[in-house]
C-alpha positions as CSV (number, residue, x, y, z in Angstrom):
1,X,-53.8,106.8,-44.6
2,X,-53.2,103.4,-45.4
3,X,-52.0,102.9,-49.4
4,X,-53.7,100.9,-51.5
5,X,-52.4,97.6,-52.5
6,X,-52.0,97.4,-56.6
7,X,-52.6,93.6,-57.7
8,X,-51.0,92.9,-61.7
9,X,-52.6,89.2,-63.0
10,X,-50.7,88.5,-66.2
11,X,-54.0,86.9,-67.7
12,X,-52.1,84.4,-69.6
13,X,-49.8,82.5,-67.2
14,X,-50.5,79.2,-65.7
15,X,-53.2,77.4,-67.2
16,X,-56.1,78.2,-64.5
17,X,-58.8,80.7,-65.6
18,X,-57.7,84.1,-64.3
19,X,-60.7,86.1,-64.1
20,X,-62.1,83.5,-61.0
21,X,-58.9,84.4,-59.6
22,X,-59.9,87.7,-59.9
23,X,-62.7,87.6,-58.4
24,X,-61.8,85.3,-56.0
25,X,-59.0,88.0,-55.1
26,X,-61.6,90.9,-54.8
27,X,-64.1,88.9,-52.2
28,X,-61.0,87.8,-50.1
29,X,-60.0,91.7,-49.8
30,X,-63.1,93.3,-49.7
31,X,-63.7,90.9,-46.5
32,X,-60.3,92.5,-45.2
33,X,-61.6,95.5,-45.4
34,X,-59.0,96.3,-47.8
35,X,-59.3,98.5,-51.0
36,X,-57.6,96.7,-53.9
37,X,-57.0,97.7,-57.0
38,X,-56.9,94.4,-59.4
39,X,-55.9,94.6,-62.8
40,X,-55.7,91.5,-65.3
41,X,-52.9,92.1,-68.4
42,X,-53.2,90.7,-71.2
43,X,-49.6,91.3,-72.5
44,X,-45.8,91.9,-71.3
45,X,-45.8,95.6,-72.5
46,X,-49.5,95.9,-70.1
47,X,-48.0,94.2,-66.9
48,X,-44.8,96.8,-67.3
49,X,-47.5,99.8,-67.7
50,X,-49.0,98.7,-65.1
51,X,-46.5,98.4,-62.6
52,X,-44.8,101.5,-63.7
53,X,-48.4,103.3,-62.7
54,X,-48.3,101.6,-59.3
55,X,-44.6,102.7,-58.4
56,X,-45.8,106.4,-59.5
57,X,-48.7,106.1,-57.4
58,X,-46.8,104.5,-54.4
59,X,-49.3,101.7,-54.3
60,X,-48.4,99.1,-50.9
61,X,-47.8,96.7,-51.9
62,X,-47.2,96.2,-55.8
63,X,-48.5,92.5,-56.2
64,X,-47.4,90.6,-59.0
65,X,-49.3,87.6,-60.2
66,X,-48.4,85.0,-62.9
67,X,-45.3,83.2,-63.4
68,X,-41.5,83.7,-62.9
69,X,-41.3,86.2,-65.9
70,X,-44.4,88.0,-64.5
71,X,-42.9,88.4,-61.0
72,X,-39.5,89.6,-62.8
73,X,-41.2,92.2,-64.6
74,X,-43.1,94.0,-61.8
75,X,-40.1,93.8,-59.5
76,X,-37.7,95.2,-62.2
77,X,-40.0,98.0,-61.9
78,X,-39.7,98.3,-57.5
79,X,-35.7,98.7,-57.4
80,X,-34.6,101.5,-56.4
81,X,-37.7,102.4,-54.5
82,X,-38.8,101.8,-50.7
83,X,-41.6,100.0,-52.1
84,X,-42.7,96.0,-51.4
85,X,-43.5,93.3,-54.2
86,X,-46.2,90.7,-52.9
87,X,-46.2,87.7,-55.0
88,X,-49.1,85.4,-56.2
89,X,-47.5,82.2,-58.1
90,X,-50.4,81.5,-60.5
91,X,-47.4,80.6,-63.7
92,X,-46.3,76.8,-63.9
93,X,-43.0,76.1,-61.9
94,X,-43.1,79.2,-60.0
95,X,-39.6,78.7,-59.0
96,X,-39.1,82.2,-56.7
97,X,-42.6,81.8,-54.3
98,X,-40.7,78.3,-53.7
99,X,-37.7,79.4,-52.6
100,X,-39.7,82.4,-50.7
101,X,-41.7,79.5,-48.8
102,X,-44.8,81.5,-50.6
103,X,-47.7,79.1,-50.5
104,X,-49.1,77.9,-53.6
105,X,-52.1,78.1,-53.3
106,X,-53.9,80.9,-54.0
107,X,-55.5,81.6,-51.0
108,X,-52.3,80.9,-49.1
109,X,-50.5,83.1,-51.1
110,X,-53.5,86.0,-51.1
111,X,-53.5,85.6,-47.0
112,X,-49.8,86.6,-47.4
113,X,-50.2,89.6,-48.7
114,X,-52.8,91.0,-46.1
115,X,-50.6,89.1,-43.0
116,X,-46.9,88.3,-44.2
117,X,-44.2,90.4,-42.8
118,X,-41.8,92.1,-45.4
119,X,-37.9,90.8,-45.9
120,X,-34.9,92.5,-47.8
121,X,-33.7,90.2,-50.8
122,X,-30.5,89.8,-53.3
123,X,-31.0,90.8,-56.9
124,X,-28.8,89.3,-60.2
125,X,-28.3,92.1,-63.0
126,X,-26.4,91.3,-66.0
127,X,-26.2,94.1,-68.5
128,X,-28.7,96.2,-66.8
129,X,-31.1,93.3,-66.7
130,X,-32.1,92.0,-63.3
131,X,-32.9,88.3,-62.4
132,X,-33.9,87.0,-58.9
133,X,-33.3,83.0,-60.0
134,X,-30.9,82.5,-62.5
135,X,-29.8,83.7,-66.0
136,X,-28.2,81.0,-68.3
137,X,-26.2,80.9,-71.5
138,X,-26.1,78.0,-74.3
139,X,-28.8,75.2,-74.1
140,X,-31.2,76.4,-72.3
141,X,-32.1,80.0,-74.0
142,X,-31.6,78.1,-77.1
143,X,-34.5,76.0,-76.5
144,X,-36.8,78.5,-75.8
145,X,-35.9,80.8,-78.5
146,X,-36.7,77.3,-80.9
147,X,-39.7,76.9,-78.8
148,X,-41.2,80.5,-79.5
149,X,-40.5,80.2,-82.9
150,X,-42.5,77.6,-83.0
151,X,-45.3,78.8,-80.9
152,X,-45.1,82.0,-83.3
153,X,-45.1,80.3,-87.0
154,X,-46.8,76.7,-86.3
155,X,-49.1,77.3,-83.3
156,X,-48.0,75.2,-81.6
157,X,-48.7,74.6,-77.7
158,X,-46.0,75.6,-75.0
159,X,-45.0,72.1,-74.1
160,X,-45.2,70.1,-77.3
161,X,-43.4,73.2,-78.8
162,X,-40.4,72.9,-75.8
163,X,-40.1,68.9,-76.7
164,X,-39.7,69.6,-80.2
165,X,-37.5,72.6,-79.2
166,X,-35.5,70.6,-76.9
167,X,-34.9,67.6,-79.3
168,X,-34.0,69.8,-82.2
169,X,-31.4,71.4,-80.1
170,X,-29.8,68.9,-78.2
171,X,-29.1,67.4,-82.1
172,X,-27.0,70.1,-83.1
173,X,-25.8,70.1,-79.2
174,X,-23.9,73.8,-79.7
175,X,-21.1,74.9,-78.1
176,X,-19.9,77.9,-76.4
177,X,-16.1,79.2,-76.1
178,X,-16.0,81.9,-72.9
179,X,-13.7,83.5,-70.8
180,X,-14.8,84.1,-68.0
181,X,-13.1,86.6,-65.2
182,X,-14.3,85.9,-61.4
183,X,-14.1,88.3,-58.5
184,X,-12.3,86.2,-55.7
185,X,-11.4,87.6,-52.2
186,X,-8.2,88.3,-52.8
187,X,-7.7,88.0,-56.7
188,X,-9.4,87.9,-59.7
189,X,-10.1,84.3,-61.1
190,X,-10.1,83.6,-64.9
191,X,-11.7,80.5,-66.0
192,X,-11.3,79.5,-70.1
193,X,-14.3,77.2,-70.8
194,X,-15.6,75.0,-73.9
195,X,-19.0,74.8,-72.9
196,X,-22.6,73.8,-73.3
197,X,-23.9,75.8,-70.6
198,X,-23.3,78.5,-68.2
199,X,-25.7,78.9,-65.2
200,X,-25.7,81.6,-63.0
201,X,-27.6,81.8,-60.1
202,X,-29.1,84.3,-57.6
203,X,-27.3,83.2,-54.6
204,X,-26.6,79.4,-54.5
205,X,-28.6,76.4,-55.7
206,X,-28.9,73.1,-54.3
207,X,-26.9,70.9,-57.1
208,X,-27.3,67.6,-55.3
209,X,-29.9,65.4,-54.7
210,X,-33.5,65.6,-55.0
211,X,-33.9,68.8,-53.9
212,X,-31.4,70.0,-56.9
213,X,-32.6,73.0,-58.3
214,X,-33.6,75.3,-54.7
215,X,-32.0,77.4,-52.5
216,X,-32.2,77.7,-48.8
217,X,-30.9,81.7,-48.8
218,X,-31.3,84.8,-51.1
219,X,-30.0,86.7,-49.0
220,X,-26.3,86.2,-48.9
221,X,-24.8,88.6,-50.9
222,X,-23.1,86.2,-53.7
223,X,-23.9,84.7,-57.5
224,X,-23.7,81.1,-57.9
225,X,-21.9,79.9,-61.1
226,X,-22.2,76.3,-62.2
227,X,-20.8,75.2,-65.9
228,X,-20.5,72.4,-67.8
229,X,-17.2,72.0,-69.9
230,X,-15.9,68.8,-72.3
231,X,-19.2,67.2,-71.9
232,X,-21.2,65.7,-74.9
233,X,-24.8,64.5,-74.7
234,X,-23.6,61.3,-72.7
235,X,-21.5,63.2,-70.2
236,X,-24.7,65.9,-69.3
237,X,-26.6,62.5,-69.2
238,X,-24.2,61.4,-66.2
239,X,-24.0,64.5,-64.6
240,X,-27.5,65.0,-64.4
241,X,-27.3,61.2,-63.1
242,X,-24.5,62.9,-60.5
243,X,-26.7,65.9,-59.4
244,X,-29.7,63.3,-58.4
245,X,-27.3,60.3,-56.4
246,X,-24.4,62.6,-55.4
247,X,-20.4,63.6,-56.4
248,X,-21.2,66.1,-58.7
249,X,-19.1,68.9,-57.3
250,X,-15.9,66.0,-57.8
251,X,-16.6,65.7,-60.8
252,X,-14.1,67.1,-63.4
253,X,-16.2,68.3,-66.5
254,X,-18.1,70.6,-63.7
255,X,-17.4,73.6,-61.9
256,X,-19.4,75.5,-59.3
257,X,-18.8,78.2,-57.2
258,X,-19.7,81.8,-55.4
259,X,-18.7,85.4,-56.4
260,X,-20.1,88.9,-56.5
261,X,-19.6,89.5,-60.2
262,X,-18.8,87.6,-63.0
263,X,-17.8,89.0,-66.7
264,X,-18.3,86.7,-69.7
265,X,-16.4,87.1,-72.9
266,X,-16.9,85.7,-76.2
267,X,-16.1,85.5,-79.5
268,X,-19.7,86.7,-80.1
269,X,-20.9,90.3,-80.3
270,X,-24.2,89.0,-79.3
271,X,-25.9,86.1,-77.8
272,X,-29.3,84.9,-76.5
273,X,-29.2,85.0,-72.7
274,X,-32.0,83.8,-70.1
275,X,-33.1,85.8,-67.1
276,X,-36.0,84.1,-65.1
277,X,-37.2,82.3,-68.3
278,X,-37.2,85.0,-70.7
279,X,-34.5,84.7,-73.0
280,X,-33.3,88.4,-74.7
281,X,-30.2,88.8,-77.4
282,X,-27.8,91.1,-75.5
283,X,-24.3,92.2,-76.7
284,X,-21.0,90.5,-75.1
285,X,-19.2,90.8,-72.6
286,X,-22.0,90.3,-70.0
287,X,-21.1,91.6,-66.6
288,X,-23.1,90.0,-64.0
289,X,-23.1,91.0,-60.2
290,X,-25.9,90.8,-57.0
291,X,-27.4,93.9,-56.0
292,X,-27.5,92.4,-52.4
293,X,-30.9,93.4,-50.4
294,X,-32.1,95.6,-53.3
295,X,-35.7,94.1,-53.3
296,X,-38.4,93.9,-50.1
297,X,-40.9,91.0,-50.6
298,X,-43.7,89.7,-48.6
299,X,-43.7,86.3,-47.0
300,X,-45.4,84.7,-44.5
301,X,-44.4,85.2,-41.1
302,X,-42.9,81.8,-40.2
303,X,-40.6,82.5,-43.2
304,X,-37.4,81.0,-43.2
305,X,-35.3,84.2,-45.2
306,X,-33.5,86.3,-42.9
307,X,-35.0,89.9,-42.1
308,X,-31.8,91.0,-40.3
């Protein structure tokens, strides 16, 4: 007997209404002929419970619906298990169903789950916590931290409250001092950094032209490191300039490269750190490394991401 498919809506991602989307989910199924089971969460600690009741129940396959973080959440949940995540991007960059040539749209995306063929992908973990974009260190988590603060105490909405957040902390422009020990093929690398940012990446990102921020793999078995060192506001300003023309990997305030695992020491006992948008304070040294192939994903069937 076929097992039911279990679809998680995180009710508050994106900006659409969620319960057409619901709706719209259940018509499109039931005309499958395919019993779904649709739940919309209102909260982080629902979409967990959720999942965690789908993984028990062997529900195929677990859909996750909402942004980035939403996606992360459920999968977290899969690892470890034979079982497939189907993806609905209904959050607001939806960064992963991009890279996973996922359509958009929800219908697009909904016909994926009934038709799209399943593929093997790499997962980041650092301390325990996985990632399948990126996990960052310095400006970025330090934004959103500043934004949710003021989401929490003024009310503020999510994108006037990034502005501000952004604006406040690019003022103070923070740095970080890390030590960072890479895996190389035949050595171990040690890079000593004065940084804004780290950025690590699930497999490697396009850092040049207008296309910077994708990647054309997640499969390959490697973590992507990029960092910033030396660089005040006006230098990120010109490398930023360099990532959209070209000649940012010569330039000398920037390095990039691949490894397996990465281990991040600092001065700090704790700091915030970003996985997939979610910023969490975790205690140093952070150990990263790719779980390659750990997670099976549906996508549709002209999909570019090897299934070797």
């Amino acid at each position: 007997m076929q097992a039911r498919p279990a679809v998680i809506i995180n009710a508050s991602s994106g900006t659409d209404d969620k319960k057409e989307a619901v709706e719209y989910l259940k018509e499109m199924f039931d005309a499958s002929g395919v019993d779904a089971r649709i739940s919309l969460a209102e909260s982080g600690s629902e979409i967990v419970k959720l999942a965690k009741r789908a993984v028990e129940e062997k529900c195929h396959p677990i859909v996750a619906g909402g942004g980035d973080g939403t996606i992360n959440a459920v999968a977290a949940q899969l690892l470890g298990t034979n079982l497939t995540l189907g993806v609905l991007p209904l959050g607001t960059l939806n960064h992963f169903a991009k890279d996973m040539k996922i359509p958009l749209e929800l219908e697009g995306a909904a016909r994926t789950i009934l038709e799209g063929r399943a593929v093997r992908v790499d997962v980041g973990e650092v301390n325990g916590r996985m990632f399948l974009n990126n996990s960052s260190l310095g400006l970025y988590p330090s934004i959103v931290h500043r934004r949710e603060q003021q989401q929490e105490r003024l009310g503020r909405g999510k994108w006037p409250a990034f502005v501000w957040a952004a604006l406040s902390v690019l003022r103070r422009y923070p740095f970080l001092d890390v030590r960072l020990s890479i895996e190389g093929k035949e050595e171990e690398k040690e890079l000593v950094r004065r940084t804004p940012f780290v950025f690590v990446g699930n497999n490697e990102y396009e850092m040049e032209s207008f296309n910077v921020g994708a990647r054309e793999c997640l499969d390959a078995g490697h973590l992507s490191l990029y960092i910033a060192h030396r660089t005040g506001r006006l230098g990120l300003v010109r490398l930023a300039w360099r990532a959209l023309f070209g000649g940012l990997r010569d330039e000398d305030d920037f390095d990039a490269l691949c490894t397996k695992e990465i281990r991040i020491e600092t001065k700090r006992k704790r700091l915030h750190v970003a996985t997939d948008g979610e910023v969490n304070m975790m205690q140093t040294p952070l150990n990263y490394r790719v779980l390659p192939r750990a997670l099976e994903v549906l996508v549709p069937g002209e999909g570019v991401i090897s299934d070797k």
